[in-house]
C-alpha positions in Angstrom: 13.1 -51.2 68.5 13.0 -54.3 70.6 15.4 -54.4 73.9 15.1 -58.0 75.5 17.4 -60.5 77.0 20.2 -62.1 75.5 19.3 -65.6 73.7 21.8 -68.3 72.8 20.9 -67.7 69.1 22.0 -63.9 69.3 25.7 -65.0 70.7 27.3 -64.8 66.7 25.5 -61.8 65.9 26.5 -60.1 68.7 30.3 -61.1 68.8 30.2 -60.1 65.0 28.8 -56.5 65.8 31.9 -56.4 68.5 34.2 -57.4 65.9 33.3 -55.1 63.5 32.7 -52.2 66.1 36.3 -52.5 67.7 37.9 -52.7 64.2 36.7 -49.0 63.4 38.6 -48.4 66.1 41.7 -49.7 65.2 41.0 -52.3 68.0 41.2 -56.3 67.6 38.6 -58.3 69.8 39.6 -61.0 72.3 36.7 -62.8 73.1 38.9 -65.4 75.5 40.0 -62.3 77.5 39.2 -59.0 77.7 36.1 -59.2 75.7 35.1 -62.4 77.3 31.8 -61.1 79.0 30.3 -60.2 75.6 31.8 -63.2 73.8 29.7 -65.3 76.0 26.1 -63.3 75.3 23.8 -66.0 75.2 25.2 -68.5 76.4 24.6 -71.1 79.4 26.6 -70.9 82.4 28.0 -67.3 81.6 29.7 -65.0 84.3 26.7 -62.2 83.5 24.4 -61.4 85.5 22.5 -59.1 82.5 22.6 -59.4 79.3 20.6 -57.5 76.7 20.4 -56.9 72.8 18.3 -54.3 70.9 17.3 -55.5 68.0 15.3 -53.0 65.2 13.3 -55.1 62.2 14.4 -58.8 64.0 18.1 -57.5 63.0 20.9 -57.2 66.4 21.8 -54.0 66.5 23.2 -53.6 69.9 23.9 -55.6 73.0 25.7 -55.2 76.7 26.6 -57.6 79.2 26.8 -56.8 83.0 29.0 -58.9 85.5 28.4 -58.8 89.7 32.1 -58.2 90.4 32.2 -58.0 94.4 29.4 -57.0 96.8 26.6 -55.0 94.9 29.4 -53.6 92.3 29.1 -54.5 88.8 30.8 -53.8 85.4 29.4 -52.8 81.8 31.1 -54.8 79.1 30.6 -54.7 75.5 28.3 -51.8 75.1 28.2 -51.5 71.1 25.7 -50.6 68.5 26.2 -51.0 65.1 27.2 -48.0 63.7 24.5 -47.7 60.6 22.0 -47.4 63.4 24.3 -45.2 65.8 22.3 -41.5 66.6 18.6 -43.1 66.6 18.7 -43.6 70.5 19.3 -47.5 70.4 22.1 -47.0 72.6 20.5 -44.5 75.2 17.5 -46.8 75.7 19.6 -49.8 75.5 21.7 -48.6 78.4 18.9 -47.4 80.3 17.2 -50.6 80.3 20.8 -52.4 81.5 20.5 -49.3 84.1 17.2 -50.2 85.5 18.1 -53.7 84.9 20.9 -53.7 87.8 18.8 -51.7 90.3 16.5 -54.3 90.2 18.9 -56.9 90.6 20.1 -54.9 93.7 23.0 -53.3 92.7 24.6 -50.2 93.7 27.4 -49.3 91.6 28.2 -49.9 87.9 31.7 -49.2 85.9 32.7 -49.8 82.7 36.2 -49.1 81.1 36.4 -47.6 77.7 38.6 -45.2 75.4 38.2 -42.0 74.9 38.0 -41.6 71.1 34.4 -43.7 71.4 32.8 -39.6 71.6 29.4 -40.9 71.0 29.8 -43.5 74.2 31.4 -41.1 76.3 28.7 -38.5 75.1 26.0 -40.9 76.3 27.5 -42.4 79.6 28.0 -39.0 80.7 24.2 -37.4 79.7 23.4 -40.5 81.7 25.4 -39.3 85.2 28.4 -41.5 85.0 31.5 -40.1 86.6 35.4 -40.3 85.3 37.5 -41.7 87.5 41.4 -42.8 87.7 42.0 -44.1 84.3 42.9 -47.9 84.4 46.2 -49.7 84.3 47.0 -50.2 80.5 46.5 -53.9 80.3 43.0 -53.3 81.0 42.3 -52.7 77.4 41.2 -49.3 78.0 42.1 -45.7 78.8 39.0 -44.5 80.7 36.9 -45.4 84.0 33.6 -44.6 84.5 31.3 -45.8 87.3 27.5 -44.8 87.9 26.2 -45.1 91.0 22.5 -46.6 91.2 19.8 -45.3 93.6 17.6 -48.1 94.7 
């Protein structure tokens, strides 16, 4: 397993695994809105501040994207692995890479918003220390908040 930076080349692959992820769901993709972030993995003059895929065998199999929202505060969007690799740790070390990732760009908080019949995700961000908090307003596209605060 490879984690590394997003490249232009992985921005189709990775809106593809978000397509197909969300869809198990139930959920429909809207890369011009509220899965903008990840729809623009890859690309140049992007709103993320960190972007990372994991790749196993030269094949994407996961990527994130992470957006500076005010101050040192950031947000987690478009966490997904593909779910024929799901329970093999891609998405633990992916997220702990995008967790060391922030501290070195200096910040001090992370969020994310997700729903809570993704178990395996919640599993994960809370072994990892992230804390519930109010859930968001419903046209957020979600019905959980998490945040993670980062010690520098």
């Amino acid at each position: 397993m490879l984690i590394r930076k997003a490249l232009p080349t992985d921005n189709s692959g990775a809106k593809a695994l978000v397509r197909k992820s969300l869809a198990s769901f139930g959920l429909i993709v809207d890369f011009d809105t509220l899965d903008a972030a990840i729809g623009a993995l890859g690309l140049a003059n992007t709103a993320n501040e960190i972007e990372l895929v994991a790749e196993v065998d030269g094949k994407l199999v996961g990527c994130l994207a992470i957006q500076r929202m005010e101050g040192a505060i950031a947000k987690l969007f478009g966490f997904h692995v593909d779910a024929s690799m799901q329970g093999q740790g891609i998405g633990r070390t992916l997220l702990s890479e995008a967790i060391a990732q922030a501290v070195i760009h200096k910040l001090t908080q992370l969020e994310l918003e997700t729903w809570g019949n993704m178990g395996a995700a919640v599993h994960l961000y809370e072994s990892l220390g992230w804390v519930r908090g109010p859930d968001p307003l419903p046209e957020s596209g979600a019905d959980r908040f998490y945040c993670l605060a980062l010690v520098r």
